[in-house]
C-alpha positions in Angstrom: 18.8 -21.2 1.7 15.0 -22.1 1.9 14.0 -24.3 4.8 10.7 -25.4 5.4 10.6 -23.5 8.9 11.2 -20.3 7.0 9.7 -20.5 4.3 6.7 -20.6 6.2 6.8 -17.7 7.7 7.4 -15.5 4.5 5.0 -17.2 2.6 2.0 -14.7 1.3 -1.2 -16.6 1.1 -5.0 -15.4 0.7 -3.1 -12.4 -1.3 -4.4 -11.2 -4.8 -0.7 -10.1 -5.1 2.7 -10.7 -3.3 2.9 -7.0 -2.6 -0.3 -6.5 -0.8 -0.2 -6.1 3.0 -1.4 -8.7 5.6 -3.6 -8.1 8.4 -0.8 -8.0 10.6 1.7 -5.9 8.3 -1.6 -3.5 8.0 -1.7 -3.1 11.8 1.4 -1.8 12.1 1.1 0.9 9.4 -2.6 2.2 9.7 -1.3 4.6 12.8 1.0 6.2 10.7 -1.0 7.3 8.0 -2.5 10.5 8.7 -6.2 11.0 9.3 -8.7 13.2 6.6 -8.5 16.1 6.6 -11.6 18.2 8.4 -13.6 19.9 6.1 -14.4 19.4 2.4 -15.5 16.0 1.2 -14.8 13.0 3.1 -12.5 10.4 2.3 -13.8 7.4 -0.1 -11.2 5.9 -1.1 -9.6 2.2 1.1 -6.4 4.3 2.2 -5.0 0.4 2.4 -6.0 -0.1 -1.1 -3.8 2.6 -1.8 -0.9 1.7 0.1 -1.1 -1.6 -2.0 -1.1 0.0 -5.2 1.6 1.7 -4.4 3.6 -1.4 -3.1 2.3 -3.0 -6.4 4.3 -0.4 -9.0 7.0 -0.3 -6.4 7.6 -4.3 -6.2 6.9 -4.8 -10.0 8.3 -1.7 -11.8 5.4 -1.7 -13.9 4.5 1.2 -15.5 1.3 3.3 -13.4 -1.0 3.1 -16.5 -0.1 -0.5 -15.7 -1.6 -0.8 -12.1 -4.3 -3.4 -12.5 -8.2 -2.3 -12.7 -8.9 -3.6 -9.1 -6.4 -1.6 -7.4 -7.5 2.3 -7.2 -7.4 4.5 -10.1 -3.3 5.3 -11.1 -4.0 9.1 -10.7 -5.5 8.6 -7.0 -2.2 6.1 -5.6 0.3 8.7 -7.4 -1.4 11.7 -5.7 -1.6 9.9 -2.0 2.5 9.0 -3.1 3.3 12.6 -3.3 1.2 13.6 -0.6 3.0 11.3 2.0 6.2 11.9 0.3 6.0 15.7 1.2 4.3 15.3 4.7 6.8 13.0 5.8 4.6 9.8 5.7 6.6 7.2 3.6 9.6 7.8 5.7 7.2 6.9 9.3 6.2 3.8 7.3 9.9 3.0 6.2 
C-alpha cells in the first residue's frame, strides 16, 4: 500500500519520462559503462541518453521505431544494446 512516506521516495519528478535515470541512479551506473574506444572517431553520442532509451523500450514495450524523436536515433540505442549485451555490460548494471 501507498503511504505518503513512500511514495515520496519513488516518486520521479523533473523527468521527461518515468524511465529516465536520476542524477543519483546515473552516479551509480556511469562507472560501469565502458570508456571509447582509442582510436577512430570519438564518441558523440550522451552514453546516458542512451541508457534512457533503452530503459524507455524496455519499461514501455514500445516498438524501437517507436522511441520518441528526443531520445537518440533507434539504430544507435539498439547497437550500444548489443554491444553491452556481448561485453558483459548490462549484467554489471543489473
Amino acid at each position: 500500500m501507498w503511504t505518503t512516506e513512500t511514495r515520496r521516495v519513488y516518486e520521479r519528478p523533473g523527468l521527461r519520462y518515468p524511465s529516465d535515470l536520476t542524477d543519483e541512479e546515473w552516479a551509480l551506473v556511469e562507472p560501469l559503462i565502458p570508456p571509447a574506444k582509442r582510436g577512430g572517431r570519438q564518441r558523440t553520442v550522451d552514453v546516458r541518453e542512451v541508457l534512457n532509451g533503452v530503459f524507455y523500450v524496455l519499461m514501455t514495450g514500445c516498438q524501437w521505431r517507436a522511441l520518441p524523436k528526443d531520445l537518440p536515433p533507434r539504430s544507435t540505442v539498439h547497437e550500444y544494446l548489443g554491444l553491452w549485451e556481448w561485453d558483459g555490460t548490462l549484467a554489471r548494471i543489473h
